[in-house]
N, CA, C and O atoms as a GROMACS GRO file, in nm:
protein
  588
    1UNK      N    1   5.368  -0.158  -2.021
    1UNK     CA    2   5.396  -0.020  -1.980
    1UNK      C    3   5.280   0.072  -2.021
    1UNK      O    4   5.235   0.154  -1.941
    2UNK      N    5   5.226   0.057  -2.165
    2UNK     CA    6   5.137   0.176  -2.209
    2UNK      C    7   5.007   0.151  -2.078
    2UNK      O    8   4.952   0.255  -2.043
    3UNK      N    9   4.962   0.030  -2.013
    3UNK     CA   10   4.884  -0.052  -1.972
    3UNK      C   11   4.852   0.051  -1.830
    3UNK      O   12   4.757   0.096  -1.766
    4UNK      N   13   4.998   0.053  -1.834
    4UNK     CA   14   5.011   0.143  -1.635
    4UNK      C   15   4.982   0.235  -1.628
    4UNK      O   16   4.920   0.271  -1.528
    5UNK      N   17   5.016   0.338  -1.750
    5UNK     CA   18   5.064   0.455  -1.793
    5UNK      C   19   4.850   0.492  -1.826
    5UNK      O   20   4.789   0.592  -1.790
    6UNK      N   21   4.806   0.399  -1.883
    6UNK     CA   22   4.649   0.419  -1.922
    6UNK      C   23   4.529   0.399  -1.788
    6UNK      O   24   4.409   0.422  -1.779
    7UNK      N   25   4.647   0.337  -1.680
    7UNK     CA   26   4.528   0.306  -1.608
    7UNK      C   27   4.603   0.390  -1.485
    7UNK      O   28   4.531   0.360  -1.390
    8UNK      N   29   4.684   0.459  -1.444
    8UNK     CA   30   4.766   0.594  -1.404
    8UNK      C   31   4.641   0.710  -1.419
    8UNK      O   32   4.571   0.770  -1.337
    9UNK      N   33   4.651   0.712  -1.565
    9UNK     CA   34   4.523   0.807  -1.592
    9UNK      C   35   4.409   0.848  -1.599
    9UNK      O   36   4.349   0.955  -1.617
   10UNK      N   37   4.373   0.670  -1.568
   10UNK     CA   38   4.244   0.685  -1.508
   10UNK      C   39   4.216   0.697  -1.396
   10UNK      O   40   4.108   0.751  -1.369
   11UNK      N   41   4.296   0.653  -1.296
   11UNK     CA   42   4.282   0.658  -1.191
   11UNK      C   43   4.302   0.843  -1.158
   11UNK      O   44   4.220   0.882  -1.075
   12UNK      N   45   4.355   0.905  -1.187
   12UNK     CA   46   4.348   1.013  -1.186
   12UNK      C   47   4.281   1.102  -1.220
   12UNK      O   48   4.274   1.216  -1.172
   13UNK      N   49   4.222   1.051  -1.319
   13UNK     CA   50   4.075   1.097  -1.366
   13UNK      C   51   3.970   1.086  -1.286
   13UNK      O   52   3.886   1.176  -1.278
   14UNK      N   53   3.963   0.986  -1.227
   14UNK     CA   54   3.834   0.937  -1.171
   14UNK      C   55   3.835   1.000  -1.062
   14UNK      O   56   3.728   1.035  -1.011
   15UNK      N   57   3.967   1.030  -0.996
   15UNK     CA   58   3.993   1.127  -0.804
   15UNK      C   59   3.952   1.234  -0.792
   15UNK      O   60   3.890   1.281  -0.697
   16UNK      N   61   4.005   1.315  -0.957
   16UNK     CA   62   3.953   1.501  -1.003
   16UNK      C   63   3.831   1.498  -0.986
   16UNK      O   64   3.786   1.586  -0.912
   17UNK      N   65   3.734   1.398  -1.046
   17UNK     CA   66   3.590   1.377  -1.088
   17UNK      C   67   3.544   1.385  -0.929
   17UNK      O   68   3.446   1.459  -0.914
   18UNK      N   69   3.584   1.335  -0.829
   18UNK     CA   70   3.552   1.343  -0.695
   18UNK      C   71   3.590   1.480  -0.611
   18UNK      O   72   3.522   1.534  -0.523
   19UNK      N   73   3.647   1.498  -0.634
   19UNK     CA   74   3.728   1.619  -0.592
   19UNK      C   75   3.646   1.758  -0.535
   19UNK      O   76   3.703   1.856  -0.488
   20UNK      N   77   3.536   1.747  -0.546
   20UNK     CA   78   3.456   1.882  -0.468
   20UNK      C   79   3.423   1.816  -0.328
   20UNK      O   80   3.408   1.694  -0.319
   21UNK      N   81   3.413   1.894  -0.227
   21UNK     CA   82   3.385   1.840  -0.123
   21UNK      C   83   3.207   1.872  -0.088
   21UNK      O   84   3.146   1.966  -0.140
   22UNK      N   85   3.160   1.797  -0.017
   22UNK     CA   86   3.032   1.814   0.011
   22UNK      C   87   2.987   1.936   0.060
   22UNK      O   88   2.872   1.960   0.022
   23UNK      N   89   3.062   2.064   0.166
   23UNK     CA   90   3.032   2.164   0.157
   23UNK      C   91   3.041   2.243  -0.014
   23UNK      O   92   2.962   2.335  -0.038
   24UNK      N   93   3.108   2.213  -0.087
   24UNK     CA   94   3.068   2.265  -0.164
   24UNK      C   95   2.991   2.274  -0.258
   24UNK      O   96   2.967   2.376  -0.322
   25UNK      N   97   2.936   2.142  -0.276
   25UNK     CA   98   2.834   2.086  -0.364
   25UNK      C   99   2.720   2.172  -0.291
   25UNK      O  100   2.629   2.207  -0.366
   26UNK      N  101   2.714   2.201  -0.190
   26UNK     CA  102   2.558   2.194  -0.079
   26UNK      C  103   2.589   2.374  -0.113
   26UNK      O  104   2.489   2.446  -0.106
   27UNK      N  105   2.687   2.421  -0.138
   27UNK     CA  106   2.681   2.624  -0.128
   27UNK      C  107   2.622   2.634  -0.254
   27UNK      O  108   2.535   2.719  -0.274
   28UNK      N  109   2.672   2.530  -0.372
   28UNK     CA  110   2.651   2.576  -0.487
   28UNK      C  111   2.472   2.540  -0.527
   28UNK      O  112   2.394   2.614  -0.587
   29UNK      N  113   2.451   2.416  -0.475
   29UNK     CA  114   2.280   2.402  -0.445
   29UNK      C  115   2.210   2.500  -0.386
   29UNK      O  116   2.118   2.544  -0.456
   30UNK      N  117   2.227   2.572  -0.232
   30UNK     CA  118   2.180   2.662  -0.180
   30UNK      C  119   2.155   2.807  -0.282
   30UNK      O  120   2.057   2.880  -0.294
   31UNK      N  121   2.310   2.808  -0.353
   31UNK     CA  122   2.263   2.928  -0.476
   31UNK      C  123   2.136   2.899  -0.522
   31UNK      O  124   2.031   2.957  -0.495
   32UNK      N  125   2.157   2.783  -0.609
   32UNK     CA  126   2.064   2.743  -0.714
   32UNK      C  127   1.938   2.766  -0.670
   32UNK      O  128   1.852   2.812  -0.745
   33UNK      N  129   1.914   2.733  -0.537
   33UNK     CA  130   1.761   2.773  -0.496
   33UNK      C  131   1.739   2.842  -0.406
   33UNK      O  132   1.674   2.814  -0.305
   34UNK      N  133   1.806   2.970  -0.440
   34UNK     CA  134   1.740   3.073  -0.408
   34UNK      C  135   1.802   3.162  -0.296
   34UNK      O  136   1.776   3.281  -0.276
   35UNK      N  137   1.899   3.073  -0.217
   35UNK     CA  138   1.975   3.124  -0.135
   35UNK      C  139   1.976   3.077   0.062
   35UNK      O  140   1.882   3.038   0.130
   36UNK      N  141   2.055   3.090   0.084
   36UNK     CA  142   1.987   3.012   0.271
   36UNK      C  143   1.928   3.072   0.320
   36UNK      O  144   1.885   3.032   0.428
   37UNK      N  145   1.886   3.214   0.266
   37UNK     CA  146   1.818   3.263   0.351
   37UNK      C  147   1.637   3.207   0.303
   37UNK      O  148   1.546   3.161   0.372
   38UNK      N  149   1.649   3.246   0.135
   38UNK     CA  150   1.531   3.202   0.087
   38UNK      C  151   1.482   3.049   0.174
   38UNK      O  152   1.394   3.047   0.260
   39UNK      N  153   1.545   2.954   0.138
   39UNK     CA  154   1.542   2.812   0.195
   39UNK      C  155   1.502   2.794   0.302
   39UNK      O  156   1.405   2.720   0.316
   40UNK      N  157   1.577   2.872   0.439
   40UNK     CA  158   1.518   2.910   0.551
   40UNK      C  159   1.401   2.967   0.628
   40UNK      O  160   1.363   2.949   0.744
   41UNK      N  161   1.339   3.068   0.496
   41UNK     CA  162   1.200   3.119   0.550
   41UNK      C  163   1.106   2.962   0.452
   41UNK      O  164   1.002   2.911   0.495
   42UNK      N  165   1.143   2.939   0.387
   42UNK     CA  166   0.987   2.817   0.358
   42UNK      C  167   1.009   2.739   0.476
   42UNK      O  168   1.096   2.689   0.548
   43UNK      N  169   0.848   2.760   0.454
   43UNK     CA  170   0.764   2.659   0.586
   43UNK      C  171   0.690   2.540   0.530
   43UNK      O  172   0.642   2.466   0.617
   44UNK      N  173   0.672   2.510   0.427
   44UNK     CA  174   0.659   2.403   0.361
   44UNK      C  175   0.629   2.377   0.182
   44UNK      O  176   0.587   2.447   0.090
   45UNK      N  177   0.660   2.289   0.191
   45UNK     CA  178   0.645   2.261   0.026
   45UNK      C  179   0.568   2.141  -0.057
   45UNK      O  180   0.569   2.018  -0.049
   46UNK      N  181   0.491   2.252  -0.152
   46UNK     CA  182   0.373   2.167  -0.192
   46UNK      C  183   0.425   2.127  -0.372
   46UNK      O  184   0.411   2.218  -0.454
   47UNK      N  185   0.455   2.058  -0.397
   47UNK     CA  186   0.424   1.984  -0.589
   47UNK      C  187   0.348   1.911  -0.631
   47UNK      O  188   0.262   1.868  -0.555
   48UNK      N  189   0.351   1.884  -0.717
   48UNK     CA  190   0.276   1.845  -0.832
   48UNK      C  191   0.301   1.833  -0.966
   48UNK      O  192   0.343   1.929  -1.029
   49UNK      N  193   0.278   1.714  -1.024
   49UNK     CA  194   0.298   1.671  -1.158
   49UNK      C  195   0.264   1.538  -1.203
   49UNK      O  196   0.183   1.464  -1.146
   50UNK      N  197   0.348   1.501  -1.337
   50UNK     CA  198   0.338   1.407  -1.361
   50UNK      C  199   0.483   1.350  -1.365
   50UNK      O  200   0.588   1.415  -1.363
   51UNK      N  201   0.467   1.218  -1.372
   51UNK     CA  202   0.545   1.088  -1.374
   51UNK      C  203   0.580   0.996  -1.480
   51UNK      O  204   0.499   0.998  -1.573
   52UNK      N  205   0.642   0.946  -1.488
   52UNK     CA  206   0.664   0.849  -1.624
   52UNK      C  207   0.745   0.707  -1.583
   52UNK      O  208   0.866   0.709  -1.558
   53UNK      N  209   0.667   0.583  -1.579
   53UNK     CA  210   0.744   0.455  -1.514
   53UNK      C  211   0.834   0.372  -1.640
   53UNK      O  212   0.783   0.285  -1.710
   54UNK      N  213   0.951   0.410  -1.648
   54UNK     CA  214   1.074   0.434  -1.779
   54UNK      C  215   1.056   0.288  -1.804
   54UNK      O  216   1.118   0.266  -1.908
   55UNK      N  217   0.995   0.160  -1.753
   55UNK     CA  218   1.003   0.030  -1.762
   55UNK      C  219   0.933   0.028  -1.872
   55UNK      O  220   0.986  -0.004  -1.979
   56UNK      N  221   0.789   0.064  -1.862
   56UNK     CA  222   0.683   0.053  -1.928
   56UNK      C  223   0.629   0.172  -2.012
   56UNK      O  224   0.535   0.171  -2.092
   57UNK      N  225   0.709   0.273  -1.977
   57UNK     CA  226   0.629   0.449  -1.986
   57UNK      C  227   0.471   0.462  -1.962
   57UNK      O  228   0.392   0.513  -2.041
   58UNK      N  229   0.450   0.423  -1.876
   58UNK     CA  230   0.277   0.391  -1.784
   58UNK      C  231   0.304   0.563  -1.714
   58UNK      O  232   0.396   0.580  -1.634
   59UNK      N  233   0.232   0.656  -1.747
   59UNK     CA  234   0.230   0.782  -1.641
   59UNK      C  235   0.107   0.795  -1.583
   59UNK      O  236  -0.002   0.741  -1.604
   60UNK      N  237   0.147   0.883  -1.498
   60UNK     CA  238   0.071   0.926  -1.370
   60UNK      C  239   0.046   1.046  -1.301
   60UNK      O  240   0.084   1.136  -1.376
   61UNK      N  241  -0.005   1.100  -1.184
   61UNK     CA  242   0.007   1.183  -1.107
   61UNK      C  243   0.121   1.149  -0.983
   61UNK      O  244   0.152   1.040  -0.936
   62UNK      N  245   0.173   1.295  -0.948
   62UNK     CA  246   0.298   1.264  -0.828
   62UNK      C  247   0.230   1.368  -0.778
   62UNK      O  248   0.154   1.440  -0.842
   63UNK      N  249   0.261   1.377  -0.636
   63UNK     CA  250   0.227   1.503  -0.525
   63UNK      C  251   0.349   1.491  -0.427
   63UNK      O  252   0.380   1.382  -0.379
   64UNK      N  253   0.399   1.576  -0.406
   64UNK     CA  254   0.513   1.589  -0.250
   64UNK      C  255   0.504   1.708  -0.230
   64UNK      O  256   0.514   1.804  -0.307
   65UNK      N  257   0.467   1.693  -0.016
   65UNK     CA  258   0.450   1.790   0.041
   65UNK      C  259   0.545   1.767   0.127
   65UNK      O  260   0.613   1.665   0.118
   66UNK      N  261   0.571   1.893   0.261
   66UNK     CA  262   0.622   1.874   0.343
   66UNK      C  263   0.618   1.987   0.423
   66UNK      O  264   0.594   2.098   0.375
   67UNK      N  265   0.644   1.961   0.576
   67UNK     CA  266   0.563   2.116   0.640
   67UNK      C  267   0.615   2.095   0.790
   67UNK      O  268   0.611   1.995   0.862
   68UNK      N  269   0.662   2.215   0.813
   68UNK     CA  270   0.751   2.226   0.954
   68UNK      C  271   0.687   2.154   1.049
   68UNK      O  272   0.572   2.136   1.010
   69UNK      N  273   0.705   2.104   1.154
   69UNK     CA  274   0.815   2.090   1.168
   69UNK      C  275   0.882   1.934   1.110
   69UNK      O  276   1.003   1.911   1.118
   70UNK      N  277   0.809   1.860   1.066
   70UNK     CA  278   0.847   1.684   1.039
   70UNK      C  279   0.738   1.659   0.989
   70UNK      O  280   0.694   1.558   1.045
   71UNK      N  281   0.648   1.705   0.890
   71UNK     CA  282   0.567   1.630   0.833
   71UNK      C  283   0.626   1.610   0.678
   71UNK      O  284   0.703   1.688   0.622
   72UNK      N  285   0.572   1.485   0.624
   72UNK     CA  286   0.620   1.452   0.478
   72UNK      C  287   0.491   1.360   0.464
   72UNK      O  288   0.414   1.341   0.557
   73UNK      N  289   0.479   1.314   0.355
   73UNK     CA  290   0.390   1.289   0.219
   73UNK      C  291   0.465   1.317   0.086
   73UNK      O  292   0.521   1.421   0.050
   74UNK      N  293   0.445   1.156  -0.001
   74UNK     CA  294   0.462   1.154  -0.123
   74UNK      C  295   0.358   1.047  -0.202
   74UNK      O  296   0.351   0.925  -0.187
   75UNK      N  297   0.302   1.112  -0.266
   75UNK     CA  298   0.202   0.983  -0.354
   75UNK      C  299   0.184   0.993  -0.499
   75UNK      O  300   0.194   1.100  -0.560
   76UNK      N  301   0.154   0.869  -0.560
   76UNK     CA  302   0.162   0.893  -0.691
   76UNK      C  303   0.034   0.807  -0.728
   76UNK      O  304  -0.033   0.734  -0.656
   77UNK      N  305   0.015   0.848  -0.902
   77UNK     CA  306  -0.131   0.743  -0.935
   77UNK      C  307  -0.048   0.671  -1.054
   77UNK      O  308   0.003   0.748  -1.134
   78UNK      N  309  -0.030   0.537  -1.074
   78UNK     CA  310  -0.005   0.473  -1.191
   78UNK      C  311  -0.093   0.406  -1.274
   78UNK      O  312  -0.130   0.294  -1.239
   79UNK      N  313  -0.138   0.459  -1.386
   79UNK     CA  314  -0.234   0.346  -1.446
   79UNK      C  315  -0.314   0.275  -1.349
   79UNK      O  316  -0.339   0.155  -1.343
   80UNK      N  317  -0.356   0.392  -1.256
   80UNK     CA  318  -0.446   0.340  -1.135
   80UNK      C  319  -0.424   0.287  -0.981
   80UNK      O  320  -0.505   0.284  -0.888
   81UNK      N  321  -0.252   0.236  -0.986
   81UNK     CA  322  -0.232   0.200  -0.898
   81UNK      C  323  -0.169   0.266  -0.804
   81UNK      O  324  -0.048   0.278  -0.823
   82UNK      N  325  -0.236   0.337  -0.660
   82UNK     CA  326  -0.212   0.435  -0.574
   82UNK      C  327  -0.091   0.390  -0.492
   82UNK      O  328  -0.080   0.276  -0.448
   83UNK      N  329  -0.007   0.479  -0.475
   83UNK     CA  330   0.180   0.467  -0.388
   83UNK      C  331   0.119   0.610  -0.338
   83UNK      O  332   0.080   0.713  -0.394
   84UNK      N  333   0.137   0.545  -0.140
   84UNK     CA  334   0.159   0.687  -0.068
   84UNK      C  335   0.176   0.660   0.031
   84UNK      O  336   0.098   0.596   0.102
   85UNK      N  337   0.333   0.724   0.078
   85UNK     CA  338   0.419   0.774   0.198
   85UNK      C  339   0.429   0.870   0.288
   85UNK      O  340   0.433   0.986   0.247
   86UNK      N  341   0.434   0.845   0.410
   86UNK     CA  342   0.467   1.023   0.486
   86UNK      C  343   0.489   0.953   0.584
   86UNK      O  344   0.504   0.831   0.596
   87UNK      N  345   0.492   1.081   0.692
   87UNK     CA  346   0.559   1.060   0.838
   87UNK      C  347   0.465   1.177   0.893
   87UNK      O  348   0.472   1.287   0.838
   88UNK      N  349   0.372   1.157   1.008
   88UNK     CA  350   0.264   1.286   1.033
   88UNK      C  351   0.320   1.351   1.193
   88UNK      O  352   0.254   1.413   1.276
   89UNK      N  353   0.434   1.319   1.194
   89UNK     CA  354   0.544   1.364   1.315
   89UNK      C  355   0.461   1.280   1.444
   89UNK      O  356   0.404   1.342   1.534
   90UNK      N  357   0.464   1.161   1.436
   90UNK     CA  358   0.444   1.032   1.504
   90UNK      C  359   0.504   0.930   1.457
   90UNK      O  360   0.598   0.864   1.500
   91UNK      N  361   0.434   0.924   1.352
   91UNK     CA  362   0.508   0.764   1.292
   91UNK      C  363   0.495   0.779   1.150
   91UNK      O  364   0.450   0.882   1.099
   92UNK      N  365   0.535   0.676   1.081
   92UNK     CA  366   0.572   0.638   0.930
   92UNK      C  367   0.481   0.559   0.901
   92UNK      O  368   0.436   0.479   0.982
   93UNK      N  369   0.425   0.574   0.736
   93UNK     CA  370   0.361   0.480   0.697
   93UNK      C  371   0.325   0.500   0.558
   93UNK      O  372   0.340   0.593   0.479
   94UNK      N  373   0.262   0.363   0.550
   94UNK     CA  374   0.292   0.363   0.401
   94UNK      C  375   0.132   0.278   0.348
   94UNK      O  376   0.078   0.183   0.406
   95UNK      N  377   0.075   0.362   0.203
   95UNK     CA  378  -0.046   0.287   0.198
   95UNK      C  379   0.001   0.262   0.049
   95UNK      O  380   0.102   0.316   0.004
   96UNK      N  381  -0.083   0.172  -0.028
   96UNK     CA  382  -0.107   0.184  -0.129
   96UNK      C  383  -0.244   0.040  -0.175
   96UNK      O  384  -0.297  -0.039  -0.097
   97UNK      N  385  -0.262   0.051  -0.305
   97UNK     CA  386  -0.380   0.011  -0.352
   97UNK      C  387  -0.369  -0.152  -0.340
   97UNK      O  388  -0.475  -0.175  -0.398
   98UNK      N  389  -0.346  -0.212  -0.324
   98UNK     CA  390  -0.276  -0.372  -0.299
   98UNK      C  391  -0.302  -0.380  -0.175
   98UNK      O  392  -0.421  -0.404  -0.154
   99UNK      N  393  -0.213  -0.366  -0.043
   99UNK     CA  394  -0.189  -0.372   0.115
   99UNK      C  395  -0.284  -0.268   0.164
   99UNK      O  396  -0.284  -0.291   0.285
  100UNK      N  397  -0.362  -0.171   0.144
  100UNK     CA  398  -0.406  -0.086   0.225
  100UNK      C  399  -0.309  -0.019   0.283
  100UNK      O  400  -0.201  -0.003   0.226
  101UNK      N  401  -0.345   0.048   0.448
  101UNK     CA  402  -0.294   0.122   0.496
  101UNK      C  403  -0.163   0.043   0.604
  101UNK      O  404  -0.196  -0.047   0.682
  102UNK      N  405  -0.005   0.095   0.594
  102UNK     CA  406   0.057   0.001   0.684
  102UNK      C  407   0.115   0.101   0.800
  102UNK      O  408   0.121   0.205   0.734
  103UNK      N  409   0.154   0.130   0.912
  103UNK     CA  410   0.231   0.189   1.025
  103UNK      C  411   0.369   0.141   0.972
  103UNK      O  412   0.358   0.031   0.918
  104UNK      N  413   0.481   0.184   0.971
  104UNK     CA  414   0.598   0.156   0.963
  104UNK      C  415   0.708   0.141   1.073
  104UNK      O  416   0.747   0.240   1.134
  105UNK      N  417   0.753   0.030   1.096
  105UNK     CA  418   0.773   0.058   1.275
  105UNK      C  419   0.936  -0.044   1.257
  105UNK      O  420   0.958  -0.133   1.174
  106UNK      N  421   1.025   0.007   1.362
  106UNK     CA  422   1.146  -0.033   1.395
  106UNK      C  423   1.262   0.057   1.290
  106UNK      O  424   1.281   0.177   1.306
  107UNK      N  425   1.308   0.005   1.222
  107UNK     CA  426   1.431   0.083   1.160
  107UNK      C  427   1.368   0.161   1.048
  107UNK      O  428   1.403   0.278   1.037
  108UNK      N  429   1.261   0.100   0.947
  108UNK     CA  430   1.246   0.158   0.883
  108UNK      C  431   1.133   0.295   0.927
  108UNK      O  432   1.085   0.365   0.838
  109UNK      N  433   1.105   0.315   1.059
  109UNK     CA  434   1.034   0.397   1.081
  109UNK      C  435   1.114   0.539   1.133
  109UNK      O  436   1.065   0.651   1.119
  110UNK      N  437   1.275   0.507   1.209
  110UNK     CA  438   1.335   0.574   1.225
  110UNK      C  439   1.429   0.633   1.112
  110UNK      O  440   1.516   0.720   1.111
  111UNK      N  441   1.370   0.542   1.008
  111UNK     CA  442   1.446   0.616   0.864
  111UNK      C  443   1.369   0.669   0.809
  111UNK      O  444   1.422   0.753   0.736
  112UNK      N  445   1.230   0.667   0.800
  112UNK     CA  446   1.131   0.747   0.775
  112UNK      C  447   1.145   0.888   0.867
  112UNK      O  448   1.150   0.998   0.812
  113UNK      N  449   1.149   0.874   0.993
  113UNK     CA  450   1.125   1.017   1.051
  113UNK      C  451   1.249   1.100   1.000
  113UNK      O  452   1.230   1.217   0.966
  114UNK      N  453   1.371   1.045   0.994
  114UNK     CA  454   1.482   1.130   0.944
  114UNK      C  455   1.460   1.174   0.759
  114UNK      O  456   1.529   1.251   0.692
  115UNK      N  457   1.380   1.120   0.731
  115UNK     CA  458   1.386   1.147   0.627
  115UNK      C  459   1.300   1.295   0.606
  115UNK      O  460   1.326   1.405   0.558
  116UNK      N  461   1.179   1.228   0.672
  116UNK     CA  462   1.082   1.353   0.708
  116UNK      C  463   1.180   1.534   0.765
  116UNK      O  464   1.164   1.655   0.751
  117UNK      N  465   1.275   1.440   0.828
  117UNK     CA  466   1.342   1.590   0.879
  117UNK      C  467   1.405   1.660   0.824
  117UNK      O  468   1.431   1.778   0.844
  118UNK      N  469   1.453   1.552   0.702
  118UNK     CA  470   1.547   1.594   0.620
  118UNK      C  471   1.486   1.734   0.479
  118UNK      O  472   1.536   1.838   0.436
  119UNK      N  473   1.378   1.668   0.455
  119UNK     CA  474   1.271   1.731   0.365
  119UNK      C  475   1.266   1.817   0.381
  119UNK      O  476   1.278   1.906   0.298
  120UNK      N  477   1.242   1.830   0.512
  120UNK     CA  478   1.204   1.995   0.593
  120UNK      C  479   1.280   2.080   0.605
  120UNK      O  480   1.248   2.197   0.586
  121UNK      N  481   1.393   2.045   0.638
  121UNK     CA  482   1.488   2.108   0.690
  121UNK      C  483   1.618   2.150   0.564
  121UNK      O  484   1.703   2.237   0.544
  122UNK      N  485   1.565   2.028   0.504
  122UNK     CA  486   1.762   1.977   0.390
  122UNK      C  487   1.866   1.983   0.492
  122UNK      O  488   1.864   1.931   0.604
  123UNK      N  489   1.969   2.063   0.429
  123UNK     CA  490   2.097   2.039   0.518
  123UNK      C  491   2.145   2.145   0.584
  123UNK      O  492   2.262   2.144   0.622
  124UNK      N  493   2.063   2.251   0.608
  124UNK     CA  494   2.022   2.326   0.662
  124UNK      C  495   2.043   2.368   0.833
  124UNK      O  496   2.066   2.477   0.885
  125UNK      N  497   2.025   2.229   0.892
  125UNK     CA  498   2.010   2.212   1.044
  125UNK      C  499   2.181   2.100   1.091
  125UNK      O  500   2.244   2.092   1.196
  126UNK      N  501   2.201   2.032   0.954
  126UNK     CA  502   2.346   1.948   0.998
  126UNK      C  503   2.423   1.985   1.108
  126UNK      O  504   2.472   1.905   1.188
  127UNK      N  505   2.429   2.052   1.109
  127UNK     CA  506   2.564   2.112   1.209
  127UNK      C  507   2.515   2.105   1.339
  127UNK      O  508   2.589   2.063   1.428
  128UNK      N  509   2.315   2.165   1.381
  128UNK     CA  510   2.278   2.194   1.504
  128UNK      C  511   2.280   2.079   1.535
  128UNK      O  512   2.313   2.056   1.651
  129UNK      N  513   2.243   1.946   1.433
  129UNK     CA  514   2.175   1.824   1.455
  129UNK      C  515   2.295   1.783   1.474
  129UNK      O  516   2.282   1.661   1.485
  130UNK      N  517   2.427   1.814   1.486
  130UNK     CA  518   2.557   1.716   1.471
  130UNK      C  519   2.578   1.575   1.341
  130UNK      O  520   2.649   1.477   1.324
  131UNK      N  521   2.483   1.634   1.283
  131UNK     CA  522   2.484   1.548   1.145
  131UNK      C  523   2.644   1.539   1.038
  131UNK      O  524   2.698   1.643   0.998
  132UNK      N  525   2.673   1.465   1.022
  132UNK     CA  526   2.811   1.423   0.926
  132UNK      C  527   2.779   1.424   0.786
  132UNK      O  528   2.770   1.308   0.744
  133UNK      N  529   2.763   1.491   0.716
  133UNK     CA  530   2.745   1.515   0.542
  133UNK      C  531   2.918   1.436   0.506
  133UNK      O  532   3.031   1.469   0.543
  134UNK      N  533   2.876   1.340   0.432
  134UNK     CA  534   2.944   1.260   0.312
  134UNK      C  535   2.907   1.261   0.166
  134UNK      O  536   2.793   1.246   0.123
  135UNK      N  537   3.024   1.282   0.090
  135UNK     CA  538   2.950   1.280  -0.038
  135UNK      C  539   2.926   1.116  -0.084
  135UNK      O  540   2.982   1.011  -0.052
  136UNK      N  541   2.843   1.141  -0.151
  136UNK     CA  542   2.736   1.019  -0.224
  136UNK      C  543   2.791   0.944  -0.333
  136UNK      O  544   2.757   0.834  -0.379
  137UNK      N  545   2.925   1.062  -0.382
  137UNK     CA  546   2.965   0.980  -0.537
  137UNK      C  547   2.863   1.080  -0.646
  137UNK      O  548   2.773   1.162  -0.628
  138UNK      N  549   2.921   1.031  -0.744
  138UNK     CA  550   2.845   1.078  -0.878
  138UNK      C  551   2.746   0.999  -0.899
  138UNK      O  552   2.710   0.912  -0.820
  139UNK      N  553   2.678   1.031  -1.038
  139UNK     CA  554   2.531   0.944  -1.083
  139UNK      C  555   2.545   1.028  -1.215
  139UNK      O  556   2.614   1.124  -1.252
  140UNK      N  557   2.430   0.935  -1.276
  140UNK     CA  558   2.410   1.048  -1.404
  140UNK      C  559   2.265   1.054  -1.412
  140UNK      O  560   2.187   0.970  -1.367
  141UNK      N  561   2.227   1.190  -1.488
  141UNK     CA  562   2.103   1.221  -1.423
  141UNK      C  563   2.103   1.322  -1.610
  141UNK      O  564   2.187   1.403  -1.649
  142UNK      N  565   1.984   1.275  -1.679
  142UNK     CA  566   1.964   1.286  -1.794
  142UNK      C  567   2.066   1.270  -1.858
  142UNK      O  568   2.086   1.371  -1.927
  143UNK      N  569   2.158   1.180  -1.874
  143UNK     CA  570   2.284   1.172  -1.967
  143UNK      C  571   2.409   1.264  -1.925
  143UNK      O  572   2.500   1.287  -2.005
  144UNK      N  573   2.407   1.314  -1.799
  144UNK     CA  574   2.510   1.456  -1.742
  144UNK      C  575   2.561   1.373  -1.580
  144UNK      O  576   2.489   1.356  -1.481
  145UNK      N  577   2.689   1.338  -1.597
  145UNK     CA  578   2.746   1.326  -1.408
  145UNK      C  579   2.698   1.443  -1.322
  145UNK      O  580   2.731   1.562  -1.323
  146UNK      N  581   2.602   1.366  -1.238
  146UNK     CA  582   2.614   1.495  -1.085
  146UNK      C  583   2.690   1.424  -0.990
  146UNK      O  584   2.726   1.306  -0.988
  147UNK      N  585   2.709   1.512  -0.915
  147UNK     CA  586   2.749   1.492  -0.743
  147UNK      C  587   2.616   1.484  -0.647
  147UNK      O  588   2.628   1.470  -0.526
   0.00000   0.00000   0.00000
């Protein structure tokens, strides 16, 4: 009995823990940065920093850009070894210091361009695009559950 009664409660625990819906996760993000309207006037976005590979703690340089209407780029330097992605609103591809330069073509190229759109846009365009937002579940992200 205590058995049912403990796992009753978890299970109920775990449903609350789900319990925001994806519009709301996405209003309370839109606050956080800045607002839809802010979000809406950038025309693209440039970073920069560093990196840390948690296997080894080997760091690096990171860069991510992205720029209306579908362009993306992401690259990093590890202890020398160059990682870099984008989509130049044609196609997908991917280089790095090993393989050279590759074209990305069939599924993973049409998951590249959406991704590219996504960058640009965020979630922003869902609705025009007839896009379906699902939530993802939790994670933990420095020792703290997100959505």
């Amino acid at each position: 009995m205590k058995f049912i009664v403990t796992l009753i409660f978890s299970l109920t625990l775990a449903f609350t823990a789900f319990a925001q819906s994806p519009s709301k996760i996405l209003k309370q993000a839109e606050k956080a940065l800045g607002g839809q309207k802010a979000l809406k006037a950038m025309t693209s976005v440039y970073r920069t920093g560093r990196i840390t590979r948690v296997s080894d703690g080997v760091e690096g340089k990171y860069l991510y850009q992205t720029s209306l209407p579908n362009l993306f780029n992401v690259s990093y330097d590890l202890a020398g070894f160059e990682t870099e992605t984008g989509y130049n609103g044609r196609s997908g591809w991917l280089r790095d210091s090993r393989n050279g330069l590759q074209t990305i073509t069939g599924d993973a190229s049409t998951a590249m361009q959406a991704k590219a759109a996504y960058r640009d846009h965020l979630w922003l365009k869902a609705k025009e695009e007839k896009s379906k937002i699902v939530a993802g579940g939790q994670m933990m992200i420095n020792g703290k559950a997100a959505n």
